[in-house]
Structure formats: structure tokens, C-alpha cells
N, C-alpha and C positions, 0 to 999 in steps of 0.2 A: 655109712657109705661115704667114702672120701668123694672130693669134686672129680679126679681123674675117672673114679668109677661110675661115678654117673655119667661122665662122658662116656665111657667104655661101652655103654648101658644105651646111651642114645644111639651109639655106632650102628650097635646091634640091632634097634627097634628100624634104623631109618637108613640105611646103607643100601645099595644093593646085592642079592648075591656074590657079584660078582669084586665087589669092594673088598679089601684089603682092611680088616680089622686088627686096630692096634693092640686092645689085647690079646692076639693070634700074634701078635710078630716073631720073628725068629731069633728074635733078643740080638741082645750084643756082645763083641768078642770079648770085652772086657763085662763080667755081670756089674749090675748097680741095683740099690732097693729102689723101689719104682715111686718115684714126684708126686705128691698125694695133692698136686691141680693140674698138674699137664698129665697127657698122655704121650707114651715113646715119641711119637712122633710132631708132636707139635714141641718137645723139648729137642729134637735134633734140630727142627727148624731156629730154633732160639739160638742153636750154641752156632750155627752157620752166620746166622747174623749180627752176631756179637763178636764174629772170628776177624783177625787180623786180616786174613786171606780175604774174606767176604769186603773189607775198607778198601783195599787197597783195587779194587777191579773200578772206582769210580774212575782211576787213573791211566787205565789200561784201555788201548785202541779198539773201537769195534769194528769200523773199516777205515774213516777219516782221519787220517795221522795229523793231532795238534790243526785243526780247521779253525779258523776265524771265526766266532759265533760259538753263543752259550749253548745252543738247541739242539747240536748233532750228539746222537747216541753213543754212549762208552760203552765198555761191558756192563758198567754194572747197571745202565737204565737196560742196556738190554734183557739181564738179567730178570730184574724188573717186569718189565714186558712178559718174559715167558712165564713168569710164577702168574700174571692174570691171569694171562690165556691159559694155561693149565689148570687153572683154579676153575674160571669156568666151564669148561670142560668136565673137569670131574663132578661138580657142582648139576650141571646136567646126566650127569650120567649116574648120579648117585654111588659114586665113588669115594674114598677117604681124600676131602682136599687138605688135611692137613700132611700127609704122606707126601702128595703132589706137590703143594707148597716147598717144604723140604728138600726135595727132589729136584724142583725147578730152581731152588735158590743158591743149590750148591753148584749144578752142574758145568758151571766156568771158572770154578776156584782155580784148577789149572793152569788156564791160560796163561801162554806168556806176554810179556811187551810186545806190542806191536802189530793183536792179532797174529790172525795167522801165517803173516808172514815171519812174524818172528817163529812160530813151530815151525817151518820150512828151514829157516835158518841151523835151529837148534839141530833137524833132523839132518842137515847139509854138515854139518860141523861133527857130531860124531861117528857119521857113517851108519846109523842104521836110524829108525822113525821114533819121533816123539809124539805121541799122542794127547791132546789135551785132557781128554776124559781121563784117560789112562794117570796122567799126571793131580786132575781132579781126587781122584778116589786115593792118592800118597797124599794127598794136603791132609782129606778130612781126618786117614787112619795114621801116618805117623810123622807129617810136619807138624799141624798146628799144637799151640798149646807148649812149646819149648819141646816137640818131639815125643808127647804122650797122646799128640791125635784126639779127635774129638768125640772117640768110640760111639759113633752113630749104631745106629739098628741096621742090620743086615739088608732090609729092604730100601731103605736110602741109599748106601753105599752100591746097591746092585741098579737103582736106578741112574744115580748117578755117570755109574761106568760105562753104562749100557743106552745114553740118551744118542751116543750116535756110533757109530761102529755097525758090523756085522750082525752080534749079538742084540735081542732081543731083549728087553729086561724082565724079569721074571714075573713084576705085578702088573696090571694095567696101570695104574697110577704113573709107571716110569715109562710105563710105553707112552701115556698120554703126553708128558714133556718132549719126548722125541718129537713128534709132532709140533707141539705148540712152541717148542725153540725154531724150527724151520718157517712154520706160521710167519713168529717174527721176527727172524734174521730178513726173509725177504722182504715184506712189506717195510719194516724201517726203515729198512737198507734204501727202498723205493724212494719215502721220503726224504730223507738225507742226500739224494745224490741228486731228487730236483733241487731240495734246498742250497744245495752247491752246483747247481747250472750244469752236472755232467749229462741229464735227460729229462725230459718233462713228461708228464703222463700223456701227452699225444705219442712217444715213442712208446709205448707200452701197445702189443701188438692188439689190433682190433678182438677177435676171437678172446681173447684172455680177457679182455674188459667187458665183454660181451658176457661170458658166464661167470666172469667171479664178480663183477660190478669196476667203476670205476674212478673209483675215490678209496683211498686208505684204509677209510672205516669200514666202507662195503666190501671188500676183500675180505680183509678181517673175518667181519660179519660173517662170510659164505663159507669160508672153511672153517670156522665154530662150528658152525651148523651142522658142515656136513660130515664133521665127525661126531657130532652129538645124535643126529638121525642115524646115522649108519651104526653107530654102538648102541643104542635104543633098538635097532630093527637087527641086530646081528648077534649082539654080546659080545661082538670083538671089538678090538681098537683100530678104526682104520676109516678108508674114505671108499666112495662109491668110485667107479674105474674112472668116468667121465671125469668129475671134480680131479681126481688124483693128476690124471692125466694135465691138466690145466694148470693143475701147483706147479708139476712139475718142469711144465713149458715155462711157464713165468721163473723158474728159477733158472732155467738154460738160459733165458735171456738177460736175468740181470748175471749169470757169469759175463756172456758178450758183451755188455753195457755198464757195466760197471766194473766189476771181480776183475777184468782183465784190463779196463779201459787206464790207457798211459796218463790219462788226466786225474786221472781218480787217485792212482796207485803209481804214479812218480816219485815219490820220496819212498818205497818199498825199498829198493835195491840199496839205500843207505845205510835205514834199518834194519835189514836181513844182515849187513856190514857190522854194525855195530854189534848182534849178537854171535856172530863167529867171529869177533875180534874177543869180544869178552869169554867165550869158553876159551880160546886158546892160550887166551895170559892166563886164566886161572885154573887149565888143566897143568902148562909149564911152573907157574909159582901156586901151588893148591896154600902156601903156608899163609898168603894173603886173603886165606877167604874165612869172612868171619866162624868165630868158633864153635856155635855150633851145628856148622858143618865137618867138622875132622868128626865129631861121632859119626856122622851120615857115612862118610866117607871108610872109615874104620867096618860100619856094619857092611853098606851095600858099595863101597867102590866108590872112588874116584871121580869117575866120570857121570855118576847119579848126584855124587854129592854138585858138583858143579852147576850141572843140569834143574837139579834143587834149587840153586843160589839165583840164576840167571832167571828161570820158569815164575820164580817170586817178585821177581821186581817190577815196578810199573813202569811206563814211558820212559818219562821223567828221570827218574832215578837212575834208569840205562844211560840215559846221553847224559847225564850229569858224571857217572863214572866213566862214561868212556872218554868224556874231555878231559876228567882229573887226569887218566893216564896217557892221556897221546896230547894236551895242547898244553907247550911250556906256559910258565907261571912266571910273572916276573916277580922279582925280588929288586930289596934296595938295603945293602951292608950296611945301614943305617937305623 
């Protein structure tokens, strides 16, 4: 018995019914002989974290554009963040957490510069919507890797797509990231925006600190819980009405307090600038845009390939190209 089949083997003795077993997976688009120490899914997790796409989100905005201070969240601690809380989640629930892991680690490969004001931008520039997720699940299956994609297992790629949108994702493991990416977009978001003096937790409305608690961690704490109780007492994925109801206030409120606040989100209208400056030079000169995007372009179109080039880059990398082309350069004939 190989190590992965003993793992396979523990899946089965200590999972719950309701758990997603990796020797059950629905394989992958591309077959491969199967890793005789990992099992599919703790190897999708591997190739997410070893990917190019997965480096470059330390660079990329989660709400604070370039803030003064090491401490404020990027995508990729955010990232971070939702693979715990997913982990423990499923870990409670006797769930597959290396699926959930997986799952949790990919689910922002997508995003562009800038958060989401940069997908605003992108979706403003070619006239119809860019979706990050949507964009997540073209990274894992045919950017990375020089355009051979990281042929995950079907059950990552569907949780992946599916952590926020309409669509549900097919195993609990991805319904559980849904959740626990929300869990911590808001509460980080929370502390990052006192750490930046936009609110302090006396504005945080009485009733909301009343039931979920009033510190960071005890938030946290209370919707762990109450989706660990509630999938314990239900076999579903989800929260009791009360709880739910209460996440959901506390997120109305940091739209009003933060997501929308002119202190927070003031350099927005720059960077949303910068990214319909850059599709537009490089839908007009596509011959500028590195090479392998003309296959992209060749396969799916022009205006994906672009959407490709721009959706990859970090901060950084945006304003550094968009100075190269809009701020002269001095020169000296000498």
C-alpha cells in the first residue's frame, strides 16, 4: 500500500458521509498516474502554491491601495486567512480539509490589480463584466504553467468558480470557502480600516457586537461556530437565520464605512484610470503585448487576451507600465 493509499484509507475510516473523498474525485481533464504520497487533492493544493499566479497576489490590493504600514492585508494574507477558516470549518465538520484547503488557496488567483476596483474598471473598459472567479478558474485551467494550466481535479476548479457568484459549488468543501472568504473579507477589512483611523469598533453597531461579540477574534469565533453547529445539526452548509442575518448587517455596514467611504477608497478613481488606460493601448497596439499572449489571442480573441495580460499583473507592475507609457523620459545625446 502506497502512502497516498493509506491516506485514501484514513479518508474513508474518519470523514464524514457527507465529505468529499479523494479517491471518489471526478479526476481530471487532463488524466495523470496518481502521486504515490499525496492524494489529488492535497497535489492541486501544492501546484496552487508553487504557481506563479498564487506569488504574485502578495502584491495585489485587498482593499488599502499602497497604505503606510507592513500590517494591512493584501490578497494574498487574505487568501491566507480564508484557507484557516475553511480548514477549520471543515476540520469540524469532518469534511475533506485538504479539498478545502485547495479550494480556499486558489480562489483569488484571478483577481486583478487593484481589487476590485480594478474588475470594475476592466468590466467598464470592454463593455460587458469581468468576473474574478470566473478569471480564477482561466488561470488554474489554461494560463498557468506557459498556457498548459495546472489540470487540477474537477472538484477544485468547481469550487474555485463557485466560491462566490449565483452558483453553488457542487461539494461542501467549496460551499464551505464561500462562507469562510466572506467570514474574512469582512472582519479583516474591520481591522485594517481602524488600523487606518477610517472607524473604530465603537462605530460598529451595538446589536452586531451584542451577538457576534466584540473584538476580532470573537466574531471570528461566533460564525466558526455557527456554521460548525449548524452543519453538525443539519448536514448542510450554512448558518442559523439569526447568526446569518447579523453577518449580513455587519457587511451592509462596512459597504457604508468603508467599501464606499471617500477616505478609504480615494485613490480608486486613479486606479480604475490606469486599468482602462492599459486595455485601451493594448487592444489598439495588441503587437506590444508580450508573446505569449498572441496564442491567447489567436485561440480565444483579442480582447481575453488582453484582459489576460492586465487581470495578471500586480499593483505595482500596473503603475510602473502605465508611467513607462504616458510619463516622458529624459534622455542626454551624450
Amino acid at each position: 500500500m502506497t502512502v497516498r493509499e493509506r491516506l485514501e484509507a484514513i479518508e474513508r475510516q474518519t470523514l464524514s458521509k457527507q465529505a468529499t473523498l479523494a479517491a471518489e474525485s471526478r479526476g481530471r481533464e487532463r488524466e495523470e498516474e496518481p502521486d504515490a504520497m499525496r492524494t489529488c487533492f492535497m497535489r492541486d493544493r501544492d501546484r496552487i502554491i508553487h504557481s506563479k499566479s498564487f506569488r504574485r497576489l502578495k502584491h495585489k490590493t485587498q482593499v488599502f491601495l499602497s497604505p503606510e504600514g507592513d500590517h494591512y492585508r493584501t490578497r494574498l494574507t487574505h487568501t491566507l486567512e480564508v484557507s484557516q477558516i475553511s480548514r477549520t470549518v471543515a476540520r469540524g465538520l469532518g469534511l475533506n480539509e485538504d479539498l478545502t484547503e485547495a479550494i480556499a488557496l486558489g480562489h483569488d488567483l484571478g483577481h486583478t490589480p487593484f481589487g476590485h476596483a480594478g474588475e470594475r474598471a476592466l468590466s467598464e473598459a470592454r463593455g460587458y463584466p469581468f468576473h474574478h472567479n470566473e478569471q480564477s478558474l482561466r488561470v488554474v485551467r489554461l494560463l498557468e504553467r506557459e498556457g498548459k494550466g495546472l489540470n487540477l481535479t474537477r472538484e477544485v476548479m468547481d469550487g474555485i468558480v463557485c466560491h462566490t457568484g449565483p452558483k453553488q459549488a457542487d461539494t461542501p468543501e467549496g460551499r464551505v470557502v464561500h462562507f469562510a472568504d466572506r467570514i474574512a473579507y469582512v472582519n479583516h477589512d474591520i481591522d485594517d480600516a481602524v488600523r487606518a483611523g477610517v472607524l473604530s469598533e465603537d462605530d460598529i453597531p451595538f446589536d452586531i457586537k451584542l451577538g457576534l461579540g466584540a473584538s476580532h477574534s470573537r466574531r471570528i469565533g461566533r460564525l466558526v461556530e455557527a456554521l460548525i453547529e449548524y452543519g453538525q445539526k443539519t448536514g448542510e452548509i450554512g448558518m442559523d437565520a439569526e447568526t446569518a442575518a447579523l453577518a449580513g448587517e455587519l457587511r451592509d455596514f462596512m459597504y457604508e464605512a468603508v467599501y464606499k467611504n471617500p477616505v478609504a477608497k480615494g485613490e480608486e478613481g486613479k486606479c480604475e484610470a490606469i486599468v482602462r488606460y492599459l486595455y485601451r493601448h493594448f487592444s489598439r497596439e495588441p503587437g506590444l503585448l508580450p508573446g505569449e499572449y498572441w496564442t491567447i489571442a489567436d485561440r480565444d480573441g483579442m480582447d481575453v487576451a488582453v484582459c489576460d495580460y492586465i487581470a495578471g499583473m500586480t499593483d505595482r507592475y500596473a503603475v510602473n507600465l502605465f508611467e513607462s507609457l504616458t510619463v516622458p523620459k529624459s534622455w542626454n545625446k551624450y
